[in-house]
Structure formats: C-alpha cells, structure tokens
ZASE-643040 format. One record per atom (N, C-alpha, C): z, y, x. Coordinates in steps of 0.1 Angstrom, whole numbers, plus 2048, in hexadecimal, padded with zeros to 3 digits. Layout:
residues N
ZYX...
END
This chain:
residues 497
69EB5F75C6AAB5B7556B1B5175D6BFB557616C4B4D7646D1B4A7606CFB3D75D6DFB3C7516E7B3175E6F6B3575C704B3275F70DB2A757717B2575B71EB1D755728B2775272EB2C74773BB31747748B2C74D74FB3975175AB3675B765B2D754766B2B746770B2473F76DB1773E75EB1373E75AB0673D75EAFB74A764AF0747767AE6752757AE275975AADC76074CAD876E743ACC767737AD0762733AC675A72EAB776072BAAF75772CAA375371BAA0756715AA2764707A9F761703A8F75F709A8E763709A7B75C705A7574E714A7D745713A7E73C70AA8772F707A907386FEA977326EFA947306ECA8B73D6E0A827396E1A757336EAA7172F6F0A667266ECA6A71C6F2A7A7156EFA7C7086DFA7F7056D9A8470E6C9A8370F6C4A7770D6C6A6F70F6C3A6170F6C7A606FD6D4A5F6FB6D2A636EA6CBA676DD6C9A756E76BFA7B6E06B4A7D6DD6AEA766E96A3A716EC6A1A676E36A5A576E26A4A4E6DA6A2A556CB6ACA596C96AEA626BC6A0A6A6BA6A0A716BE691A776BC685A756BC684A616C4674A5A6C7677A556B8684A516B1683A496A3680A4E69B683A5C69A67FA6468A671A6968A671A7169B662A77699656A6B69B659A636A264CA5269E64BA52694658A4C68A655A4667C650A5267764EA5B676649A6866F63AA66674639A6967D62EA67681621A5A67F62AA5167D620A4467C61EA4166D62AA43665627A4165361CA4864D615A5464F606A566475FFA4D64C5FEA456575F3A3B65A5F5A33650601A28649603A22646603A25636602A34631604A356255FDA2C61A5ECA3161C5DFA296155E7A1B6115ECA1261A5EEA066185FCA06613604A10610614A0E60C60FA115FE606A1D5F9602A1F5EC5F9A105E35F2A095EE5E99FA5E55F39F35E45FF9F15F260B9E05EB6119E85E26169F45E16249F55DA61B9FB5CC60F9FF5C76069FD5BD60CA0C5BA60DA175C2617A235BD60AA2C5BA60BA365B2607A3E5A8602A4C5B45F9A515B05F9A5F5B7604A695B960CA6A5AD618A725B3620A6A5B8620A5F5BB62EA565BF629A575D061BA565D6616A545DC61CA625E661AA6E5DD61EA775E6625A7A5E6635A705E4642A765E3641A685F063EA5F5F1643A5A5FC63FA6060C638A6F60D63FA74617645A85614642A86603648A9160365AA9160565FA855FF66FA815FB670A8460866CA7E612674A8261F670A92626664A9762A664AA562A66FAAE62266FAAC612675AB260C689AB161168BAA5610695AA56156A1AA8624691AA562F696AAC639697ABA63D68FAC063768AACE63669BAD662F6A1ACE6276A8AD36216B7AD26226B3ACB6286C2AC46326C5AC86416BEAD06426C0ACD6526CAADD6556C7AE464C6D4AF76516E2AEE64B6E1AE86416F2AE163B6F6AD66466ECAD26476F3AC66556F6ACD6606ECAD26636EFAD96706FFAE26716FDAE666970BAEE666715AE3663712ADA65D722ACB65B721ACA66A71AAC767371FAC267E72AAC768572AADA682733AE068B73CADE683742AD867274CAD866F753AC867174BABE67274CAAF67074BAA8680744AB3689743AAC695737AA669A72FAAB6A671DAA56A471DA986A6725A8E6AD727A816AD726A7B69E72CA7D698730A7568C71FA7B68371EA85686715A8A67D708A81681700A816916F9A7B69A6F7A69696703A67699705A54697702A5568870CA5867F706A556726F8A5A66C6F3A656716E4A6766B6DCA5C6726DEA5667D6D5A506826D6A4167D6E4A3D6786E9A3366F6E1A326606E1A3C65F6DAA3C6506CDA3B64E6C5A4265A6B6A4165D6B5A2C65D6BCA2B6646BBA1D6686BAA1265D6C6A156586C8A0D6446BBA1163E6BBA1E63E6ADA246316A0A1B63669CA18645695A1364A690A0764869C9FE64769A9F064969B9EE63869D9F462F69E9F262168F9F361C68E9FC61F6799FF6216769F66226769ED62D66E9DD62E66E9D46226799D76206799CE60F6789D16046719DD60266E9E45F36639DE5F26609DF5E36569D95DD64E9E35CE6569E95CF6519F25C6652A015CA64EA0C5C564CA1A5CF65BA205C9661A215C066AA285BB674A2A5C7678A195CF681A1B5D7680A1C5E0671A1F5E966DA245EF66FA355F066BA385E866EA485E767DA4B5E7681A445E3692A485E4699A475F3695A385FA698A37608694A4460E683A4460E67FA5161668AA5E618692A6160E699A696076A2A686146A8A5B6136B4A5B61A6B1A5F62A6A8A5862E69EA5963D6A3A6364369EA6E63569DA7F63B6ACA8363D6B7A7E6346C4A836346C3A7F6436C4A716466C6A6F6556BFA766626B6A796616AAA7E6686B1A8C66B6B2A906606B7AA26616C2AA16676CEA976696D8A9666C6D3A9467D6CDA8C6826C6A886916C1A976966BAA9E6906B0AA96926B5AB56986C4AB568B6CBAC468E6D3AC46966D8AB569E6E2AB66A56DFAB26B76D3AB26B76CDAAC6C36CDAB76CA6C7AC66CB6CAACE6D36D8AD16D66DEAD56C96EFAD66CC6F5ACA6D26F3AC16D46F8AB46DC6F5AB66E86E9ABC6F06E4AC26FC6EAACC6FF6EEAD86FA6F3AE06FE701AE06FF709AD56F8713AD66FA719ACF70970FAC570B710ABD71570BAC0724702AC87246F9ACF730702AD9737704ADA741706AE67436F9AF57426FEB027416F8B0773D6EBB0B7436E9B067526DEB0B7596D4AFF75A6D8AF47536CFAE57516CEAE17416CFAEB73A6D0AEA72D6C1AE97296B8AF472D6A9AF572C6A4AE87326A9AE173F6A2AD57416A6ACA7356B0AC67336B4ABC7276A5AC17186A7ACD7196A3ACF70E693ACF70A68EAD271B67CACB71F67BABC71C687AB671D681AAA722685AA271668DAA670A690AA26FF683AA86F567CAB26F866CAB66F1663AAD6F4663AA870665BA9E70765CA8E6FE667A8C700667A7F6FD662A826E8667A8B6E7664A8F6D5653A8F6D464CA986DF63EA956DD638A8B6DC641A826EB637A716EE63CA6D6E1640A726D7643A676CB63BA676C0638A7A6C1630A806B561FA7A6B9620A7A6CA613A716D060FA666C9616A5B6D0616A506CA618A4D6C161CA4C6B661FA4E6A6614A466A060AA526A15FFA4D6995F5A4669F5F7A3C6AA5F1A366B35F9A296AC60BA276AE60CA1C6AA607A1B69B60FA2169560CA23683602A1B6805F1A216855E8A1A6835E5A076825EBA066955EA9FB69A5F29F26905FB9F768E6099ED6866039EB6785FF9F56725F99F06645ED9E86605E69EB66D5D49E866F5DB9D26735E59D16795E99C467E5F09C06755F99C86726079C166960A9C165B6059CB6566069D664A6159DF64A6149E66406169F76426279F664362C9E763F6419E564463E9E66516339E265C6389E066B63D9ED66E6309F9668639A0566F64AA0866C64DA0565E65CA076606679FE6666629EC6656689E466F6689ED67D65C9F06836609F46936719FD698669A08689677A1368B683A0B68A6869FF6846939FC67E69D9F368D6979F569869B9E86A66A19F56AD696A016AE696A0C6B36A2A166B16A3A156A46ADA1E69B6B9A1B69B6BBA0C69A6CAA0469A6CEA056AF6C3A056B76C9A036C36CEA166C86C9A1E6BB6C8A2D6C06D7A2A6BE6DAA2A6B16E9A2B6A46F1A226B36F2A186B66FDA116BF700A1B6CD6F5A1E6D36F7A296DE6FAA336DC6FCA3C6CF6F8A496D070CA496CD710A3A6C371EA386C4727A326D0721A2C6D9725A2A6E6727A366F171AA3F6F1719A466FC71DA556F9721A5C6ED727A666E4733A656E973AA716EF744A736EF74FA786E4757A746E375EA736D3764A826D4760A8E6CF766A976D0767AA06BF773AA46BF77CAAC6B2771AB76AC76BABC6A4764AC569E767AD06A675DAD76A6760AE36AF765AF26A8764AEE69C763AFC692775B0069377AAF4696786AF769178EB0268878BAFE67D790B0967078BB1667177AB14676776B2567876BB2066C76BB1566375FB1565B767B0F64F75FB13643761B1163B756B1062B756B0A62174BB0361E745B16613735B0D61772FB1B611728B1560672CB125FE722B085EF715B115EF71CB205E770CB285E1702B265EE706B2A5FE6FEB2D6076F4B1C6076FAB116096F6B066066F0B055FD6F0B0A5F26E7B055EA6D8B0B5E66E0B185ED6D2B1F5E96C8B1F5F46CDB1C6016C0B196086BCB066096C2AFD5FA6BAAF25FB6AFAFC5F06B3B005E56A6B075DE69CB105E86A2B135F1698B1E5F168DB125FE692B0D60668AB04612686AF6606689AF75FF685AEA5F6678AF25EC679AFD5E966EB045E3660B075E9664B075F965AB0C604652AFA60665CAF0606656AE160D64CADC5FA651AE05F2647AE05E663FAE55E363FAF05E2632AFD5E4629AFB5ED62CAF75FE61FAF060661CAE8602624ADA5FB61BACF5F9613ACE5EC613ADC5E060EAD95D5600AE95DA5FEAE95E65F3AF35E55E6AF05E55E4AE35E65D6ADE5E35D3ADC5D35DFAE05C85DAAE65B95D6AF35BD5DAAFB5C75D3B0A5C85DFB135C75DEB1C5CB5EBB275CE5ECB2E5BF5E2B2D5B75E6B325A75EDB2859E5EDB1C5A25F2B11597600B17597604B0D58D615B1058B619B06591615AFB595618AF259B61DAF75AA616B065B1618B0A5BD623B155BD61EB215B1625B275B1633B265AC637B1E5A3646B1B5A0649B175AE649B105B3655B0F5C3653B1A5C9647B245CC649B2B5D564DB365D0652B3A5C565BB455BD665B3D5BF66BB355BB677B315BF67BB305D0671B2E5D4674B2C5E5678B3D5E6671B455E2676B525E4683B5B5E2684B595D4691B585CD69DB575D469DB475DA6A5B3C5DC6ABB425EC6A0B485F26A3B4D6036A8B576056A3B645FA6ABB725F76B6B705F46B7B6A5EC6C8B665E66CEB605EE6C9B555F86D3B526036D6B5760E6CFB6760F6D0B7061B6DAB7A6136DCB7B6076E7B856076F3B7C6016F2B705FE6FEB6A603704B686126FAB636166FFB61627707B6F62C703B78629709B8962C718B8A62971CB8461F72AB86614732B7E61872EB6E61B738B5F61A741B6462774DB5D625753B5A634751B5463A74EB4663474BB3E64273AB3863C731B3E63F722B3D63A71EB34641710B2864070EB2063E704B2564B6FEB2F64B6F7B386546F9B49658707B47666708B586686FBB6066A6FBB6B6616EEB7166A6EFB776746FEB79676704B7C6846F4B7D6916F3B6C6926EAB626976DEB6A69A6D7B6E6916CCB6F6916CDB806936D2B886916D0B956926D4B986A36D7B8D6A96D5B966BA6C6B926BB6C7B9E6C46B3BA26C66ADB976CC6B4B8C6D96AAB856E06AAB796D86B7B756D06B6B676C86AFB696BE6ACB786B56AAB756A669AB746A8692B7C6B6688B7D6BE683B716BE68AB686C268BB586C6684B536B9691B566AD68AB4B6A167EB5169D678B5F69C66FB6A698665B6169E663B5F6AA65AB566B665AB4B6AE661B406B265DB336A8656B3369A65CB38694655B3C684649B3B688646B4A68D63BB4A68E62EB45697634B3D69C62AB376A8626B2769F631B2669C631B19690626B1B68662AB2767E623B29672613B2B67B60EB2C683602B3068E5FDB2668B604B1F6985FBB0F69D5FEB05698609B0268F60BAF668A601AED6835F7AF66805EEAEF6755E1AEB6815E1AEA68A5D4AE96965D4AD96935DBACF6925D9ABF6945D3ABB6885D4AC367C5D3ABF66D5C3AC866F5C1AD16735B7AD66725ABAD267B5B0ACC6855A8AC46915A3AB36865ADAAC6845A9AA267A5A1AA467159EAAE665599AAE661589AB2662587ABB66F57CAC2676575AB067B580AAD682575AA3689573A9667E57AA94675576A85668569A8D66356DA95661565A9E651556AA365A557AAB66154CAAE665541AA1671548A9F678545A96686543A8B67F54AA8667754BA77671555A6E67F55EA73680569A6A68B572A6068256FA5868B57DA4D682589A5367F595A536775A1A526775A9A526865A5A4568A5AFA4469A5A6A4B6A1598A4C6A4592A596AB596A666AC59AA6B6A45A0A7769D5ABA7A6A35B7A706A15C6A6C6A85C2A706B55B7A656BC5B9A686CA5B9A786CF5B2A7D6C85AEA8D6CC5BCA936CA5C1A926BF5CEA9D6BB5D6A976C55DAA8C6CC5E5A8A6D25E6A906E15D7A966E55DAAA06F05E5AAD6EF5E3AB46E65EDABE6E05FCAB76E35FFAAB6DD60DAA66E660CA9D6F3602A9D6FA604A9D707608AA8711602AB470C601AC0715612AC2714612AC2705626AC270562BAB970D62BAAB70D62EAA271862EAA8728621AAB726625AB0736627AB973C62BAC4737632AD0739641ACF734645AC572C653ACA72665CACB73465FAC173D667AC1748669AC774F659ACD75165AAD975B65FAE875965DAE974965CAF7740671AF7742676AE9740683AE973F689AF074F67FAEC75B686AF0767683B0276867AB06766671B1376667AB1B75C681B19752687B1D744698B2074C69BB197576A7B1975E6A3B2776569DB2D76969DB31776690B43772689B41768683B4F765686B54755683B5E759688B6774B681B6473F687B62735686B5472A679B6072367CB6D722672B7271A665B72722663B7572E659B6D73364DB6073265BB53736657B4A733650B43725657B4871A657B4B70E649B4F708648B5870C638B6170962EB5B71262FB5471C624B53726620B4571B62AB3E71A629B2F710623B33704627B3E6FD621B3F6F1614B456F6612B506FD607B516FE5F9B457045FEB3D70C5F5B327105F1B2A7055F9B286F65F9B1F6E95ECB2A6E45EEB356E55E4B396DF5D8B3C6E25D6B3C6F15CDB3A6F95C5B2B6F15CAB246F15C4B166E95C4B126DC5C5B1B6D75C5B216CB5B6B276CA5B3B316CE5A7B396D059AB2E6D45A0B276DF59AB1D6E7592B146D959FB0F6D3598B026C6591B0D6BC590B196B9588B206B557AB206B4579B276C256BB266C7567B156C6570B0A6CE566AFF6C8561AFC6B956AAFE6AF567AFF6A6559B0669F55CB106A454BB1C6A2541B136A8541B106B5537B096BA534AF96B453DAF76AE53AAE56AC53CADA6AF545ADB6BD547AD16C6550ACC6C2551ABA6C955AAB66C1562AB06D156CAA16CE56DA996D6578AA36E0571A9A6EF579AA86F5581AB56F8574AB86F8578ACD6F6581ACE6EC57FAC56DF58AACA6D5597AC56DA59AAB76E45A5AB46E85ADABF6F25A0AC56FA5A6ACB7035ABAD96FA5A6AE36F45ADAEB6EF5BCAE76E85BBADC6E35C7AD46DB5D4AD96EA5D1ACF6F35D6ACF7005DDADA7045D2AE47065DAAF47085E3AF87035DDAF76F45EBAF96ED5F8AF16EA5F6AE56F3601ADF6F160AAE46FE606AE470860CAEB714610AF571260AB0470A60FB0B70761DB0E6FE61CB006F6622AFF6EA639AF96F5633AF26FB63AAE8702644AF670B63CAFE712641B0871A64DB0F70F642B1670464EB1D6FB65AB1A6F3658B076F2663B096E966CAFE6EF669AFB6FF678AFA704680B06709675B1070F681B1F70E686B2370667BB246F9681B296ED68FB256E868BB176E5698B0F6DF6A5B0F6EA6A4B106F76AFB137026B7B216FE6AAB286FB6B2B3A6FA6BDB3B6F06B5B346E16BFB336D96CCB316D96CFB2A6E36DEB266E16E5B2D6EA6E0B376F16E5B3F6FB6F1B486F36FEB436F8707B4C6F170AB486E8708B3D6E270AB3A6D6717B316D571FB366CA72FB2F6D0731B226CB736B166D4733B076CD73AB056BD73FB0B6B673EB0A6A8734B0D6A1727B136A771EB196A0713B0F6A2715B0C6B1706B036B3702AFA6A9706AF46A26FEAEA6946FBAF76906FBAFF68D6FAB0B6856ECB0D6846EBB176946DDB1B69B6D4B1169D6D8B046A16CCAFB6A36C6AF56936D1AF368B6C9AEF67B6C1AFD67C6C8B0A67B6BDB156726ADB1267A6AFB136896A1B12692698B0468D69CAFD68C695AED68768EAF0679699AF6671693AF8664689B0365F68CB0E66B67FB1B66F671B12677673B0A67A668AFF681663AF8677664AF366F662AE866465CAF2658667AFD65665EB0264D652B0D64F655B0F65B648B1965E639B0966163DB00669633AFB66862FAF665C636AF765062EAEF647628AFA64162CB0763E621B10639616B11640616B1664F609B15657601B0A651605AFC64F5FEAF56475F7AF863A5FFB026375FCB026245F0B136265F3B1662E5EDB276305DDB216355DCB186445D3B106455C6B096395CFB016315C6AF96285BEB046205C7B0A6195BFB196105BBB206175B8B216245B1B2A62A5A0B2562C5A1B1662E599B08633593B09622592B05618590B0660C58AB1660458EB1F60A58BB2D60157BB2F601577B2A609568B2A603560B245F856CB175F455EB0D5F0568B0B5DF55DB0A5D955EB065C9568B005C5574B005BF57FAFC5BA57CAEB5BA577AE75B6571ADF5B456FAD35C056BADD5C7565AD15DA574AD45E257FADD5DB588ADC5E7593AD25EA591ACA5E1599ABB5E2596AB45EA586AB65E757CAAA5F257CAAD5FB57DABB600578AC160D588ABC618593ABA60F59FABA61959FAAA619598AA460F599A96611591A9261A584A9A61F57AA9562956FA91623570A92618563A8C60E557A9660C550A96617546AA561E538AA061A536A9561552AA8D619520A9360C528A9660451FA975F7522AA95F7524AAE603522AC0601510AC35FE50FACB5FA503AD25FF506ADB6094F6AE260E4F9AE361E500AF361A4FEAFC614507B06612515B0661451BAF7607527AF760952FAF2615525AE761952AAE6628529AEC631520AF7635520B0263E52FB0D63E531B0E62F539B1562D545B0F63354AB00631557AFA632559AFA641548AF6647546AFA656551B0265E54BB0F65854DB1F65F55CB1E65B563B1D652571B1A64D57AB19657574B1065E57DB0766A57EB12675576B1A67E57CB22683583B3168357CB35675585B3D66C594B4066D595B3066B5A4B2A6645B0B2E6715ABB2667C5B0B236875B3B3668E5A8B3868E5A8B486925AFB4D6895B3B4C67A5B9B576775C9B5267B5CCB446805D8B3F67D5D9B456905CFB476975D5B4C6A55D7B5D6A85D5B6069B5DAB6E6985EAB716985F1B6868C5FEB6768F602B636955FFB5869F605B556AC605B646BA5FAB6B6B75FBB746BE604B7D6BC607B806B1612B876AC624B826B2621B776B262BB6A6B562DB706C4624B716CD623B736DB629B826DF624B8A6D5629B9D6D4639B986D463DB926C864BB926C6654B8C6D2652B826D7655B7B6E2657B856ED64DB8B6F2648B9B6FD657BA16F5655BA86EE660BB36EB66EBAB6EC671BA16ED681B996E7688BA76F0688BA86F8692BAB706696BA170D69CBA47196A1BA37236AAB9671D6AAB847206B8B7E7186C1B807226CEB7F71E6D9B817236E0B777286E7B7A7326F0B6F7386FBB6872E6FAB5A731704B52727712B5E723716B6072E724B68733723B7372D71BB7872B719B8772371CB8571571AB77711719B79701725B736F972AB6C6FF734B5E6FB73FB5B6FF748B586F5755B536F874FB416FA750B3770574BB2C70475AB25702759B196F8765B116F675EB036F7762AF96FE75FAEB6FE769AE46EF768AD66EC76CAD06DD776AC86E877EAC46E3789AB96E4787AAA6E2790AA56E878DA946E5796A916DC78BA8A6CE791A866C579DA7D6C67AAA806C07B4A766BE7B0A666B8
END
C-alpha cells in the first residue's frame, strides 16, 4: 500500500503536523495513565472515602460507563463543532474533574467527577486520530499514528507502576494530583499549538437525537452487562442490560439507515476493506483483550506473585507495542495494508497460543512475559495499519465520525472479551467459589476445585485465540485497499474568522 497526497490538497505542514502529535500524544499519556494507575489506588480510595460496595464499583464503572458512551456522539460533534474546540475542552474538563478529586471527601462526588473525566476523556480519544489525519499528509499518516499507539502504550505501561508507587508513598489523591500538572500543561498546548480551523461539516450534518440516543442505550447496556457478570450470565442483574444492549443496537442500525444526517453513516462501514477493518478490530479485541487480566490473575492466584510482580509481567505486552509502533507506522506507508494487517494479527495470535501452552504447563514469570510480548508486537503491527486504513477515503466531515465508531468498537469489544473470559475462567467451579476464584482467594480450594480453575486458564485463552483467528481469516479476505484518490473527494477546513 501506498498512499498519496491528493492532487487538491496544499503541500503539507510537516512541522506542524508533528506539533499536533506532540498534542496528541500528551493527550493520550493523561487519560490512558490516569486509567491505568486508579485500580492501584482503589483499595485505599474505598477505606478514606468509607464508600460501600456498590459505590466502590461505580468509582470506575462512572467513568467506563461514560466514556464508552460518549465517544460515537463526540466523535461526531467534532465534525460539527470543530476538533480543536472539542480536543482543548475535553482535555479542559479532564483537568477540572481531576483536580476536584483531590478534594473530595466523601465517594458520592467522587463518582460524579469520574463521570465528568469520561465526558472529557472521550472527547481527547475520538479526536486524536482525526487530528493526525487531518494534519499528516497522507503517506506519513501511518507513522504519526505508530508513534501516537506508542506513546498510548508507554502510558498503559507505566500506569500501574506509578499508581502503585504514588499510593504505597502518598495515598491514593497523589495518583490524581500527578494527572492534574500533566493535564493543565496538555489543555494550554493543545490551545496554543491547534490550528484554529471552521468545522469541516459545513451544513452537511445535522442533529440525529433517536440515533444518539439509542446507541448511549445500547453501548451503555453492553459497559453494564460486562461489569455485572460476576452475578452470572442468568441474573437479572446481567441480563437486563444485555437485552437492552441488544434492543438498543438493532434499533440504532435501522435508524442510522433512514436519518439524513445520522450520527453514524453506514455508508462507512459497508465498503469491503474499511468495514473488514472494523470486523478485524472487534474481533481481535474481543480475542486478546482479556490476556493481562487473565495473566494477573494466573500469576496472584496460582504462583502466589505480588500485585506489582504481576504488573511487571503484563507490562511486556505494552512494550512489544512500544517497540514496534514506529516502525509498523513506516512499513504501513509503503506495503499492502491487508498484508501488513494479517501478518500483525496473525503474530498477536501466535502469542496468544504461546500464553496457552504456558498456561497448560505452569510456568510462570518470564515465559508468561514473553508470550505477553508477542502479542504485544503483534498487537502494535495491526492496529497502527488498521487504524491508518480506516480513514482511507474518508471525507474530512466524517473523520470524528469513523474514528469515534473505531474507539468505541475497541472499548466495547475489549470489555466483552473480558466478560466472555471471566465466565469462561469460572464455568467449572461451584457458584459459590466463583467470586473467590476472580478475587484470588485460591488458598482454601480443594485440590479438585483448584485443578479445575487450574486447567481453566488455558482453556480460556485458547478458546479466546480461536476468535482472533477468525480475526486474522477476516483481515486475509479485506481485499486489495485502495488508493486515497480512488475513493475521495479530499477537502481541507478553513481558518476560523
């Protein structure tokens, strides 16, 4: 694959184009860190703020839930409101929500900030690729977009390295003081170094309420239903969201069909190499996403590893991303994306198989880092081509569009993989031990039931590299992508008056 600049586009701005990487970058070490490092800190945000079991798991459901559900409506305000304004103020808000946290004292308004986090977060999230793509030209677009995955990994890396450190030293405000220095110097740059440009939609959009609303029900149905499945997939506790998550999605695909100006064209998704594209993420997501939750728990529960022992192993998986993103971005310029695409997914699943077999065997430490690793390299390869392909052709009133739907096909496929994972990890053992067995509390099995939870673990992982194989078929078949110039009318935005 080799992509071109269209002949209408003026001579780009590579200066400026790594200016806005630099943006996006910041932007992306603040949301994905503080994500990252707050379950370290939870234990101790639940003893000061004296918060209740369910309060407990709204302080990180509020924000899951909210970003999850925000991110196709933002994404889409950007192309009507402008990704600057959308960019600086979500990252403005992350910032306020942040520093407000430090001074709660009770959980109520804790959960409510969290709330706000996610509005801002989703606002940073959906507009970071479209901010690259508008600024790259089109044959440096895949590099911006390697090296904006890297800097997102070293964050999902480190995260729970600082998280630890900062609570274990400071208690569980330092983690959100850090973000709050971080956040405010993102919000000043991202308004300095933003070029001030007029919405791109210009009167081609128009507001879609039903479509809006019915995919917060229906992605709001999916982020509740994973996090109420350790009542078990028969409660009503599980099944009410995920009848509504169903409901909620059907009905917003045959709205999207009818509206004029929809919230999500399926235009988008019905050409064969993009809709291939999101078909690939889904499912590569729904695969391997659950490998770091399932590696933690293998090595606490069975091995007996510390907490930060544990960390250290999963953060291979975002190394191997680290160090392949840059390169995957130069390689993604220059060979054929369905190619590169499948070779990346297939390598994720290669280490996939890999943590398998260690699993069967028992091993811990290492070998489990290094299969982590594979799959992070693999992981790294596919989804800076992937996410590059998407936008191929995609006309700049749309890009908030395509990059919310992809983020939110990311988020929600990985939290199911999580939820498909745990009940898969659990189906052996007594209703009864499957609370304990996800809490790690293995000590008081008998040797049956822990043999059983044993064998679980590679089970689990094998059956979850089945669908990633699948992921890899789909990828193979996309076809041939096409030249920018084949697909698109390209229009640049104007400078705001």
């Amino acid at each position: 694959m080799a992509l071109t600049t269209p002949p209408d586009t003026p001579p780009a701005d590579l200066r400026y184009a790594w200016r806005v990487l630099s943006v996006t970058g910041l932007g992306m070490w603040v949301t994905f860190s503080s994500v990252s490092m707050v379950p370290l800190a939870l234990p101790h945000m639940v003893g000061d703020l004296r918060a209740g079991p369910g309060q407990a798991d709204w302080f990180v459901l509020a924000y899951q839930l909210v970003t999850a559900v925000s991110m196709l409506p933002l994404g889409r305000l950007s192309d009507v409101l402008g990704r600057r304004t959308m960019y600086v103020g979500g990252l403005g808000l992350v910032t306020a929500a942040t520093l407000a946290i430090c001074f709660c004292t009770a959980p109520e308004p804790v959960i409510a900030l969290r709330a706000v986090q996610g509005i801002g977060a989703a606002a940073v999230i959906t507009n970071t690729t479209a901010l690259l793509v508008d600024a790259f030209p089109a044959d440096h677009v895949s590099r911006g977009i390697g090296w904006n995955i890297t800097i997102m990994s070293s964050a999902v890396a480190l995260g729970p390295l600082l998280g630890g450190l900062l609570t274990e030293a400071f208690g569980w405000r330092a983690v959100f003081a850090l973000t709050v220095p971080l956040a405010l110097a993102g919000t000043l740059w991202s308004a300095a170094a933003l070029r001030r440009t007029r919405p791109v939609t210009l009167g081609r959009a128009g507001a879609d309420v039903a479509g809006t609303l019915l995919s917060v029900v229906g992605i709001g149905g999916i982020v509740l239903a994973v996090n109420r499945v350790d009542d078990g997939v028969g409660s009503p506790s599980f099944l009410l969201p995920a009848v509504v998550a169903v409901l909620g999605i059907t009905a917003f695909v045959l709205v999207e069909r009818r509206v004029a100006h929809p919230i999500l064209d399926l235009r988008l998704v019905l050409v064969r190499f993009r809709g291939a594209a999101y078909a690939t993420t889904a499912l590569l997501n729904l695969g391997l996403s659950a490998g770091p939750l399932l590696v933690s728990l293998y090595l606490q529960s069975l091995h007996g590893l510390t907490a930060l022992s544990a960390g250290l192993c999963i953060t291979a998986q975002a190394c191997g991303n680290i160090l392949v993103g840059p390169t995957a971005g130069r390689w993604a310029g220059h060979m054929e994306a369905r190619v590169l695409a499948t070779a990346g997914a297939l390598i994720a699943v290669v280490g996939a198989v890999l943590l398998a077999t260690v699993f069967a065997l028992g091993g811990s430490g290492l070998v489990v880092a290094g299969a982590l690793f594979v799959m992070g390299l693999g992981n790294g390869i596919f989804q800076t081509t992937n996410a590059s392909v998407i936008n191929i052709g995609v006309r700049p009133w749309e890009r908030g569009m395509a990059n919310g739907f992809r983020v939110m096909i990311d988020n929600s496929a990985a939290l199911l993989g999580s939820a498909v994972a745990l009940v898969l990890l659990t189906a052996g053992l007594p209703e009864a031990l499957r609370a304990e067995a996800l809490a790690g509390h293995v000590a008081g099995f008998d040797p049956v039931h822990l043999d059983a939870f044993a064998d679980a673990f590679p089970l689990t992982i094998g059956v979850l590299a089945v669908l990633s194989l699948i992921a890899v078929c789909v990828s193979a078949l996309r076809g041939r992508t096409p030249q920018e110039t084949e697909l698109a009318e390209s229009t640049v935005g104007t400078e705001e008056s």
